[in-house]
C-alpha positions as YAML, in Angstrom:
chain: A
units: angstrom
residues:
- id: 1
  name: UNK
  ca: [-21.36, -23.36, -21.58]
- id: 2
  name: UNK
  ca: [-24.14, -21.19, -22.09]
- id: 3
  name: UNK
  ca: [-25.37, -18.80, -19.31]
- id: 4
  name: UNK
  ca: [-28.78, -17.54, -19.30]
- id: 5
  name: UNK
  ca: [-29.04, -13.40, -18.86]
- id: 6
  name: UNK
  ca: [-31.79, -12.12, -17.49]
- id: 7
  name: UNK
  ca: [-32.35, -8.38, -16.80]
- id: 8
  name: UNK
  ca: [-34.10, -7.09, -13.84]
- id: 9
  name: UNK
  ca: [-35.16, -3.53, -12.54]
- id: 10
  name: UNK
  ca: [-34.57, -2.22, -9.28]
- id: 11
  name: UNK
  ca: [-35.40, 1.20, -8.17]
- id: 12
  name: UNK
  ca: [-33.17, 3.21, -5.79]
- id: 13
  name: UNK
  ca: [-33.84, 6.71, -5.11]
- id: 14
  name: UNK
  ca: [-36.16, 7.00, -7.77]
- id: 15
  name: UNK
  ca: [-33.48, 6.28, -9.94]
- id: 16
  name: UNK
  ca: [-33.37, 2.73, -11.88]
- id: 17
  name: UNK
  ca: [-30.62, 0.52, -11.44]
- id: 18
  name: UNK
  ca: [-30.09, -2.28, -14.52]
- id: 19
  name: UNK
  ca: [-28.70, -5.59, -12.58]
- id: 20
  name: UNK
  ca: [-27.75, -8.23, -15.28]
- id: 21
  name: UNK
  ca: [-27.44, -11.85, -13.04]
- id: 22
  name: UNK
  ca: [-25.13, -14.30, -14.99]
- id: 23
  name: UNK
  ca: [-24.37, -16.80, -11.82]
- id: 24
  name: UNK
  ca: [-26.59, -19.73, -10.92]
- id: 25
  name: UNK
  ca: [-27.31, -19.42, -7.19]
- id: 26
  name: UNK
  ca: [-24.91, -22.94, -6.49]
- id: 27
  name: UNK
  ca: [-22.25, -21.35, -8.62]
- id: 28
  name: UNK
  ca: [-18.56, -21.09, -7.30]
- id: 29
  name: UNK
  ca: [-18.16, -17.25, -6.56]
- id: 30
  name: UNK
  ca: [-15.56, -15.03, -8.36]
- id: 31
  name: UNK
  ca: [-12.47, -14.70, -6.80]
- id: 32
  name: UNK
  ca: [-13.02, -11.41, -5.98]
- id: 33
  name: UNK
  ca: [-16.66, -11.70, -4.84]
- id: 34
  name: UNK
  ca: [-18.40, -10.04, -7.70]
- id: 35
  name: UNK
  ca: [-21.69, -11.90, -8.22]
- id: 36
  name: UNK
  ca: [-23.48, -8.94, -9.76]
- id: 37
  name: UNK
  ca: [-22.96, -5.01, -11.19]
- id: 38
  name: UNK
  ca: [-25.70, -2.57, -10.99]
- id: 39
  name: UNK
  ca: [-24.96, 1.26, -12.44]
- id: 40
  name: UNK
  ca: [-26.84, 4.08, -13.54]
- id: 41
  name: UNK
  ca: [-26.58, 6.77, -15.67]
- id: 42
  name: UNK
  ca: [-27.50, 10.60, -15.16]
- id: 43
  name: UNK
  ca: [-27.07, 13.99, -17.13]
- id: 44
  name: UNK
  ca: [-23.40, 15.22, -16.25]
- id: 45
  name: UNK
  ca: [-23.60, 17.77, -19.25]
- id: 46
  name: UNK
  ca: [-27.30, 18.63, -21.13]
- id: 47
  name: UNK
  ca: [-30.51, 18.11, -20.05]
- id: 48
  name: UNK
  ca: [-32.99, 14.84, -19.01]
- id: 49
  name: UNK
  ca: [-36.37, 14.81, -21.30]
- id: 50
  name: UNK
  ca: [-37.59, 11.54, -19.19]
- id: 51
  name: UNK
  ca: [-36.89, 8.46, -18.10]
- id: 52
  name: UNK
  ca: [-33.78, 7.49, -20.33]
- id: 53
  name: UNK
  ca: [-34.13, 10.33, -22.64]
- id: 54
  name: UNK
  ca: [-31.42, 12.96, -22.42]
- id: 55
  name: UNK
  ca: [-30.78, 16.08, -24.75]
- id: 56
  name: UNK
  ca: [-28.52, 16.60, -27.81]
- id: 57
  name: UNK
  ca: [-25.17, 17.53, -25.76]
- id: 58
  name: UNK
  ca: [-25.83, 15.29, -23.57]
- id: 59
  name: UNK
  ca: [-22.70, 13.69, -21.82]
- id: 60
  name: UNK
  ca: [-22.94, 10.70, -18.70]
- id: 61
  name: UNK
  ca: [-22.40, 10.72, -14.54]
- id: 62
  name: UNK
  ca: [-21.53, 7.01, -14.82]
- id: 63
  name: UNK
  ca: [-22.12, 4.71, -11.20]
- id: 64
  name: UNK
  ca: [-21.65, 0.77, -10.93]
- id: 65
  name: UNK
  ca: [-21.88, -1.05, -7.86]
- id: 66
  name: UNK
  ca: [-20.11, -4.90, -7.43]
- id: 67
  name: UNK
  ca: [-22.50, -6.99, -5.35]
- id: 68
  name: UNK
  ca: [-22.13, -10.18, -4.24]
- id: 69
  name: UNK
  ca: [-24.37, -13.12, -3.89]
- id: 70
  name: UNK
  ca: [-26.27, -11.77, -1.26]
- id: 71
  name: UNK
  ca: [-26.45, -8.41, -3.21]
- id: 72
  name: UNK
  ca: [-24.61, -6.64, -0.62]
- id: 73
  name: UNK
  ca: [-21.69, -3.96, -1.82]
- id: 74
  name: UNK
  ca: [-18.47, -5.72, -2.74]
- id: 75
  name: UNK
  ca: [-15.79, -2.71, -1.43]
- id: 76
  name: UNK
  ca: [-12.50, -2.15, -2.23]
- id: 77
  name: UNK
  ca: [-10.36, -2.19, -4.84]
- id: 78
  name: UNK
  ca: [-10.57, -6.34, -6.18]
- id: 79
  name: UNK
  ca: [-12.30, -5.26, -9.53]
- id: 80
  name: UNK
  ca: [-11.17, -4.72, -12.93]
- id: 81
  name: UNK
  ca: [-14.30, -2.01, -13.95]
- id: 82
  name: UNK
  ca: [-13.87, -1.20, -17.78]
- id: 83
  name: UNK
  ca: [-17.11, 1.29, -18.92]
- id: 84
  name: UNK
  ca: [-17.37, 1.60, -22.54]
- id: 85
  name: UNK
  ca: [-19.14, 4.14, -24.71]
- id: 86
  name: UNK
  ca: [-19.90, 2.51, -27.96]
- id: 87
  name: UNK
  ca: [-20.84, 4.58, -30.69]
- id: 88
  name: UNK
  ca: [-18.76, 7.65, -29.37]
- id: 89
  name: UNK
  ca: [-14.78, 8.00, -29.87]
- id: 90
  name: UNK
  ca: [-14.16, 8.12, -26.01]
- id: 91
  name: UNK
  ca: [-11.73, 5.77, -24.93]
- id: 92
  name: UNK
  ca: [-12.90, 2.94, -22.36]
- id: 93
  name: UNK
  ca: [-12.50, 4.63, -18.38]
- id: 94
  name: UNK
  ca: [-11.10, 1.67, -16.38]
- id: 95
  name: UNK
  ca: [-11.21, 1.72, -12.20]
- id: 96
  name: UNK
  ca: [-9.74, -0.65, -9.55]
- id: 97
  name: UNK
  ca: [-12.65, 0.30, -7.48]
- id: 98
  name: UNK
  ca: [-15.91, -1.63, -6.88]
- id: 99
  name: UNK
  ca: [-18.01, 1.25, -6.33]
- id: 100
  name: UNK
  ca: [-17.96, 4.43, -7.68]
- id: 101
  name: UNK
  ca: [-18.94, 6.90, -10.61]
- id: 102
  name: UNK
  ca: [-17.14, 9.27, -12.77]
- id: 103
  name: UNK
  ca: [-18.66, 12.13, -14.60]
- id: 104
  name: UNK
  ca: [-17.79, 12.56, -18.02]
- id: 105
  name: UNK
  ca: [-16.63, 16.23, -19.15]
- id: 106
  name: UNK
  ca: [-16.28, 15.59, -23.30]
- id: 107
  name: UNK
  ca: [-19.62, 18.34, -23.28]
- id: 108
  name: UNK
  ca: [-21.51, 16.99, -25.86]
- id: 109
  name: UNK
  ca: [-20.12, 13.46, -25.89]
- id: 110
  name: UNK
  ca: [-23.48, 12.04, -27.41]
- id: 111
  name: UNK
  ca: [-24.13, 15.25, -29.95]
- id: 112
  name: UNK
  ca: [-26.47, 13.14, -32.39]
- id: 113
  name: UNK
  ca: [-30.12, 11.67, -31.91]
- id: 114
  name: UNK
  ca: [-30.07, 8.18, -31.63]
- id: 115
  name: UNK
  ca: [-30.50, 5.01, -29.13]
- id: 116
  name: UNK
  ca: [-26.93, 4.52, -27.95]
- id: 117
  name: UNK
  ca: [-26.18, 2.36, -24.72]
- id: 118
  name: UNK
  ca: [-23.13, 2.13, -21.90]
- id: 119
  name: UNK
  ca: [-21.79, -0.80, -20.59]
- id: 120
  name: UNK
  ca: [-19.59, -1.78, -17.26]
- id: 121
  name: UNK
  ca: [-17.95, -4.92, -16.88]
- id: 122
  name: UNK
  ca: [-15.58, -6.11, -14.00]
- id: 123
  name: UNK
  ca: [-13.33, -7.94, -16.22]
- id: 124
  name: UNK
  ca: [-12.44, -10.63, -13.27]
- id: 125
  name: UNK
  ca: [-15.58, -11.98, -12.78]
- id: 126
  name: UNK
  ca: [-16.77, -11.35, -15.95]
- id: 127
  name: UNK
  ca: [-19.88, -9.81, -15.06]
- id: 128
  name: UNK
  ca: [-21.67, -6.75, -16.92]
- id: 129
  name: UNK
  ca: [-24.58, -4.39, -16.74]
- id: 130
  name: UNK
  ca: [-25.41, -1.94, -19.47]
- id: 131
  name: UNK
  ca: [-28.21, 0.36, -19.75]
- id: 132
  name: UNK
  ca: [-30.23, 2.23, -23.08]
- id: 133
  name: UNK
  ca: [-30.92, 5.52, -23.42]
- id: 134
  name: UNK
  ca: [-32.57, 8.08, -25.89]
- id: 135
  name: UNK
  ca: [-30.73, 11.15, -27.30]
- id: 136
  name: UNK
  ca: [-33.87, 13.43, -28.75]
...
């Protein structure tokens, strides 16, 4: 069966959070809660040109949050968070943890211009968020 993805933008802080909902609103939850991931992404190493748009150099702060059907923070450690980096040679960071971040120290991770993206999943419930960005 086919689920329909449909992005939405939420601002926090002045930073924006991508939320990707996969789960109909009378679909049985995951079995660890995890209705939803939201993340961001922010300059650990180089500089940030604008919204999305990050220097040559540039490598990620990385921060998901699991939310559940009533978007509220799914704690602990129930989640199976894999972050990849396509386009780079850095291995996918996995976490037990439903929240956090991790700041990647490869300096110069993303070294070429180009429109690259990072994606989290929580490989229980299946659900993902990703977000574009700009290397100028």
């Amino acid at each position: 069966m086919l689920k329909k993805i449909v992005p939405t933008i939420a601002l926090v802080t002045g930073i924006a959070l991508a939320t990707i909902p996969t789960t109909p609103a009378n679909a049985a939850p995951a079995r660890n809660g995890v209705a939803a991931i939201k993340m961001k992404i922010n300059a650990y190493y180089g500089q940030n040109y604008g919204p999305n748009v990050y220097s040559t150099g540039f490598s990620p702060g990385v921060a998901w949050s699991a939310r559940d059907r009533s978007g509220a923070e799914v704690q602990g450690m129930n989640c199976q968070i894999q972050i990849y980096f396509p386009g780079t040679t850095k291995p996918t960071y996995k976490s037990a943890l439903c929240q956090g971040g991790v700041g990647v120290t490869d300096n110069g991770l993303y070294s070429n211009p180009g429109h690259y993206r990072i994606i989290v999943v929580d490989k229980i419930s299946g659900k993902r968020a990703w977000r574009w960005f700009t290397i100028e």
